[in-house]
C-alpha positions as a printed NumPy array, in Angstrom:
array([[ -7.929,  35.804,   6.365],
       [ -8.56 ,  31.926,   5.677],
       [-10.063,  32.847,   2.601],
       [ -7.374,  34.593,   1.578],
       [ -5.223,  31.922,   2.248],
       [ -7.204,  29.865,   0.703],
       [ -6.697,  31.465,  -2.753],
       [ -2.705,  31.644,  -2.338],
       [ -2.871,  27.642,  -2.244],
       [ -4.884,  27.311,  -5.138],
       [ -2.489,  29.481,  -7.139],
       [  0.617,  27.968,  -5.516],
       [ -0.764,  24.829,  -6.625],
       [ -1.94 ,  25.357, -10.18 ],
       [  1.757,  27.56 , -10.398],
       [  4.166,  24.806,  -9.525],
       [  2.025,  22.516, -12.144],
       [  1.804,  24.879, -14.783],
       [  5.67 ,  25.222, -13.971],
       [  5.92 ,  21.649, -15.203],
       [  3.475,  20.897, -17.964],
       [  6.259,  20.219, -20.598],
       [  7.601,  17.283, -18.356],
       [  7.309,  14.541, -20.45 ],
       [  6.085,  12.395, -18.243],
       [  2.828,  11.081, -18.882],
       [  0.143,  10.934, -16.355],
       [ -0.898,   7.017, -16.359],
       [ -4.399,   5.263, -15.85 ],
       [ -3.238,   4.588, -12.237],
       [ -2.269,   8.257, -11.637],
       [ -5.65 ,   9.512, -13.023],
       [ -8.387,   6.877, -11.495],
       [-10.123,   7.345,  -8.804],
       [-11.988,  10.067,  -6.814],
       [-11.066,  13.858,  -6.716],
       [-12.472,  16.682,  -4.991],
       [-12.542,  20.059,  -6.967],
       [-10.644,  22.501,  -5.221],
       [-11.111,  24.979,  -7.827],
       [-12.635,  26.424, -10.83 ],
       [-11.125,  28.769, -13.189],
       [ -8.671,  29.939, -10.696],
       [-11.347,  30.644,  -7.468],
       [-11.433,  28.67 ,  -4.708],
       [-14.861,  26.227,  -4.225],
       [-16.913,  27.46 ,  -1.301],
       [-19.482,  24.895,  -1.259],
       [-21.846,  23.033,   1.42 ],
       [-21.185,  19.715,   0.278],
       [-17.881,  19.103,  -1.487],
       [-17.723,  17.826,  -5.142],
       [-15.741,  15.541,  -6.479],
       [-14.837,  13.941,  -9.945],
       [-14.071,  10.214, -10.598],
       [-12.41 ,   8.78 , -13.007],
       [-12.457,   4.966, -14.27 ],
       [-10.14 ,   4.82 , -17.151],
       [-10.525,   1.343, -17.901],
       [-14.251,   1.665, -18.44 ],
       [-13.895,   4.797, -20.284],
       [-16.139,   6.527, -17.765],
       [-16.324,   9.748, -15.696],
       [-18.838,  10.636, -12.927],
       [-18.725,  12.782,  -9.916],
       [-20.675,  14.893,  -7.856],
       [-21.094,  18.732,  -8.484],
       [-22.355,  19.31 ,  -4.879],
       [-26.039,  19.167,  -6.115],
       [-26.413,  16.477,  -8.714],
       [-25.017,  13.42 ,  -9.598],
       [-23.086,  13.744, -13.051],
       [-21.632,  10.988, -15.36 ],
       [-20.093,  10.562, -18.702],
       [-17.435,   9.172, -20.701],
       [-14.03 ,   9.589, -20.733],
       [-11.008,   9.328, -23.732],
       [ -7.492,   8.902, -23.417],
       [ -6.462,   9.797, -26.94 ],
       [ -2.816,  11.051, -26.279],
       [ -0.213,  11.197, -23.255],
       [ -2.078,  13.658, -20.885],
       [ -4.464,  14.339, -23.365],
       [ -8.352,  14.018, -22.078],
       [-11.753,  14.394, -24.012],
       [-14.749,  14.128, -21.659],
       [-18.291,  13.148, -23.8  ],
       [-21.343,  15.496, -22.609],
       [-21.941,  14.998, -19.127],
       [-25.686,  13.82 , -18.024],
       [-26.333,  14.521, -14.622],
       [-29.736,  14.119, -11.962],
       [-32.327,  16.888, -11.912],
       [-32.363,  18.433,  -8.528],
       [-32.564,  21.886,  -7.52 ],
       [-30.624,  23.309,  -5.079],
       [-29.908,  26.451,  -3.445],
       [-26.41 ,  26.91 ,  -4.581],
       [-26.528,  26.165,  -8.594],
       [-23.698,  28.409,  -9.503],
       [-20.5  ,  26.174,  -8.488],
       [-22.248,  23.259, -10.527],
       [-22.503,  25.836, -13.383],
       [-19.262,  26.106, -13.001],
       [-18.122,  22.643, -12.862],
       [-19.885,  21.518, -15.949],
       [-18.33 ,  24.381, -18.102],
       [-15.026,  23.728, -17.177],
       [-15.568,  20.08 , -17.755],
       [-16.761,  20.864, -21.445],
       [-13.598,  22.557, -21.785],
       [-11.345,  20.739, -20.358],
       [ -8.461,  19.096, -23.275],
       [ -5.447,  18.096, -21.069],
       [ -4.115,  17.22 , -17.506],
       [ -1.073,  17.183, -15.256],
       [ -0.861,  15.296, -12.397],
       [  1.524,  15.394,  -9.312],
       [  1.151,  12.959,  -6.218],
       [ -2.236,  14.047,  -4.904],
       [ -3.237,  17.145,  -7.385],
       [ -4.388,  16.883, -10.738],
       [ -5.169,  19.831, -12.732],
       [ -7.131,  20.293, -15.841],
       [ -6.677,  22.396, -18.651],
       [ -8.747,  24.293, -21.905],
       [ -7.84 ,  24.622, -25.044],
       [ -5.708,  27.684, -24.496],
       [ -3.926,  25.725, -22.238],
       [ -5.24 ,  27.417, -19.261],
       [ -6.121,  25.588, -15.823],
       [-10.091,  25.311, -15.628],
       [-10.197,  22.79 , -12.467],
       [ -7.89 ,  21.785,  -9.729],
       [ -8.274,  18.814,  -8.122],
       [ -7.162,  16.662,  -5.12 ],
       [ -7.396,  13.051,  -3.963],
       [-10.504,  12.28 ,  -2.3  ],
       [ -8.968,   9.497,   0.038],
       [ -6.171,   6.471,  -0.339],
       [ -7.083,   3.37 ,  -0.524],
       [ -5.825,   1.03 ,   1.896],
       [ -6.21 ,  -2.747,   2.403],
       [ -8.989,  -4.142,   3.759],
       [ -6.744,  -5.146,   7.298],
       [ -6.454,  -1.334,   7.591],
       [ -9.627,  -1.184,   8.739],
       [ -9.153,  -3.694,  11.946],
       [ -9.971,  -2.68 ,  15.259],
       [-11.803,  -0.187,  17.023],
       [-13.305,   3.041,  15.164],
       [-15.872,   6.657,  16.873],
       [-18.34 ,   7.591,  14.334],
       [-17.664,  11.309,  14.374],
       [-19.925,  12.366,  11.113],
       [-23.089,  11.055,   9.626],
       [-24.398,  11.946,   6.074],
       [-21.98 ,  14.668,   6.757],
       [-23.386,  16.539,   9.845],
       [-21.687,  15.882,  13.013],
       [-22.904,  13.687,  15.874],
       [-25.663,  15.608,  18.366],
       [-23.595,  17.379,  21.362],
       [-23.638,  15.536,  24.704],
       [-24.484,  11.84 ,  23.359],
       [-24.12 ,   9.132,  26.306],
       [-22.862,   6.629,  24.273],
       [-21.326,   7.819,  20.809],
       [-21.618,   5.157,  18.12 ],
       [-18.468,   2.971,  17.249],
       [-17.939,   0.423,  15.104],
       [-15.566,  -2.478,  15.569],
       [-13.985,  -4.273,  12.583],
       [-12.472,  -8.069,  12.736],
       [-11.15 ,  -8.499,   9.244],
       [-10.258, -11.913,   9.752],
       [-13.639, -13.008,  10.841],
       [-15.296, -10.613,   8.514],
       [-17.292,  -9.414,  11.134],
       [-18.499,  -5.85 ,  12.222],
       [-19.454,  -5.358,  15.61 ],
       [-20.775,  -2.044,  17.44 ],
       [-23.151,   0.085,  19.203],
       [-25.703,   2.616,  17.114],
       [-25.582,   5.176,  19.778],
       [-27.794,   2.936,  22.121],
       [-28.138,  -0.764,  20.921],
       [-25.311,  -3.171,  20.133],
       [-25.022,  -4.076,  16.474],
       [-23.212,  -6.897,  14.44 ],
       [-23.282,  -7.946,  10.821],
       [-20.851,  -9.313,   8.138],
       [-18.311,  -8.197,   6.26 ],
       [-18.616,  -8.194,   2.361],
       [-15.378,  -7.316,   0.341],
       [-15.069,  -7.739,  -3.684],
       [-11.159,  -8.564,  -3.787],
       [-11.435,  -7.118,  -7.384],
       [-12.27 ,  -3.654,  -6.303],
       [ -9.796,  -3.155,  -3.448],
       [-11.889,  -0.475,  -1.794],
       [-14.891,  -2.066,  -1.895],
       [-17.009,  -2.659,   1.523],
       [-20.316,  -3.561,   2.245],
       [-22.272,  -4.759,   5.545],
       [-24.673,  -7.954,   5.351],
       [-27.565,  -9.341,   8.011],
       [-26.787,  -6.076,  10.221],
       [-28.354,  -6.586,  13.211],
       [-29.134,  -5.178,  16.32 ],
       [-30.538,  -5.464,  19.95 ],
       [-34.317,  -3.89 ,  20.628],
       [-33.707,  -0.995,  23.874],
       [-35.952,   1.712,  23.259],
       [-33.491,   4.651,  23.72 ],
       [-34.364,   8.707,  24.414],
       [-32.502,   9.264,  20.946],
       [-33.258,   7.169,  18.127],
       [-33.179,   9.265,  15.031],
       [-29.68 ,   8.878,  15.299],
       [-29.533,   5.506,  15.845],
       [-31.935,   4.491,  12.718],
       [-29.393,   6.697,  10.619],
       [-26.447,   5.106,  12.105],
       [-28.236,   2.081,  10.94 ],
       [-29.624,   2.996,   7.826],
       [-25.859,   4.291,   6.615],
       [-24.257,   0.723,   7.43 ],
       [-27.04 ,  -0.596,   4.965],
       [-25.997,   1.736,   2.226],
       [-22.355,   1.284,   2.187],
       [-20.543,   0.504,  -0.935],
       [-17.117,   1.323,  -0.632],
       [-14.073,   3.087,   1.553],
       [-11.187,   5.235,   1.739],
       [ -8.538,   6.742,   4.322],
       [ -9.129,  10.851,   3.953],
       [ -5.6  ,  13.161,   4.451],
       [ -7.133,  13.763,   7.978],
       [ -6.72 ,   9.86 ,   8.798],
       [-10.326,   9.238,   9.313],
       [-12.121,   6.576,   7.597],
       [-14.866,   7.091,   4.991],
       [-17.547,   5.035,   4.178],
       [-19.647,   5.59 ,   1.238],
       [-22.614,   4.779,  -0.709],
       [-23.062,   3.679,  -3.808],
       [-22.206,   6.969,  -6.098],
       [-19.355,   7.887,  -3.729],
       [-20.935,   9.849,  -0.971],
       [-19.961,  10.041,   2.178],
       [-22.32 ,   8.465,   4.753],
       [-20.131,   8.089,   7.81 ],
       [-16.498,   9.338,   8.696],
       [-15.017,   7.397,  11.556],
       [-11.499,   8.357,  13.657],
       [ -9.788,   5.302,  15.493],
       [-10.55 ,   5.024,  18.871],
       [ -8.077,   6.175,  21.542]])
């Protein structure tokens, strides 16, 4: 039954664009950049362990993404008003047990010759004018003093926490100081923070520290750890958590404010 309803969004969605694909409205560079996850392909629904997403940098002329196995990038060409060539995508090597929705993806990228956006979807069309992908915001990005306060880790490197945990991790954030405070899941952490004020969702932790216990569970609390060290960048998902992400745009830890 979900999957079923599953596919009557999609086509609602790619419907009420189609609908208006003669608007003359032009999708703009601030419309189109940014991160989107791919909802679907060719019409079906994406079933897929890890979610992929597309980005787009218009400015640089760039697109990259994440096909749920590899990493993918190429470049990107705003000839026309919602008009979109996409160069030949080179992506990372890696197999994976699920090759077919990257399959997918990268054939309907090759094809892909226009776009229509509306608030959060985007969807991209062939030749034929035909929708090939659908696609929805990734996250919002929200100032920097969004962040402040108190935050639960509730996912890491997408898996959820280990049931019955006596202290969950949580992170603390004092945007004023620039400070990020914490516990890993057993020792107390602090470290600074780093923010490029030219790339509004950037984020990264510096001289992350932390106290020495020796602690029944510390697998988690290395990865905890070793996620804070790889974080590039941020963004507010449509379930109001907060994502942090490495550099290539994947998610290392989701956090939910703390009630």
């Amino acid at each position: 039954m979900k999957m079923k309803c599953l596919y009557v969004a999609v086509a609602a969605a790619v419907l009420s664009l189609a609908a208006c694909r003669s608007s003359k409205d032009a999708v703009s560079v601030n419309d189109l950049d940014g991160e989107w996850n791919v909802v679907a392909i060719q019409g079906q629904a994406v079933q897929a362990e890890s979610q992929p997403f597309i980005g787009f940098d218009a400015q640089d002329g760039r697109v990259y993404g994440y096909t749920g196995c590899n990493r993918l990038m190429g470049a990107l060409t705003l000839s026309k008003p919602n008009k979109i060539e996409l160069g030949q995508m080179a992506s990372t090597l890696m197999a994976c047990p699920d090759m077919e929705t990257e399959r997918l993806m990268l054939n309907a990228l090759a094809s892909v010759k226009s776009l229509k956006c509306s608030g959060k979807t985007l969807v991209l069309y062939g030749a034929d004018k035909e929708p090939v992908m659908l696609l929805q915001k990734r996250f919002e990005v929200v100032p920097l003093s969004s962040l402040k306060g108190d935050w639960r880790v509730v996912s890491l490197y997408g898996a959820a926490l280990p049931e019955g945990m006596e202290t969950v991790p949580a992170l603390n954030f004092d945007v004023t100081a620039n400070r990020v405070t914490g516990n890993s899941g057993c020792n107390r952490l602090s470290g600074a923070i780093n923010h490029d004020g030219a790339d509004e969702n950037s984020i990264s932790f510096g001289n992350v520290a932390s106290t020495r216990m020796a602690c029944p569970d510390m697998d988690t609390e290395n990865q905890v750890l070793s996620a804070l060290n790889s974080v590039r960048s941020y963004g507010l998902l449509d379930n109001g958590r907060l994502a942090l992400m490495s550099e290539g745009g994947t998610i290392v830890l989701e956090l939910e404010r703390s009630k």
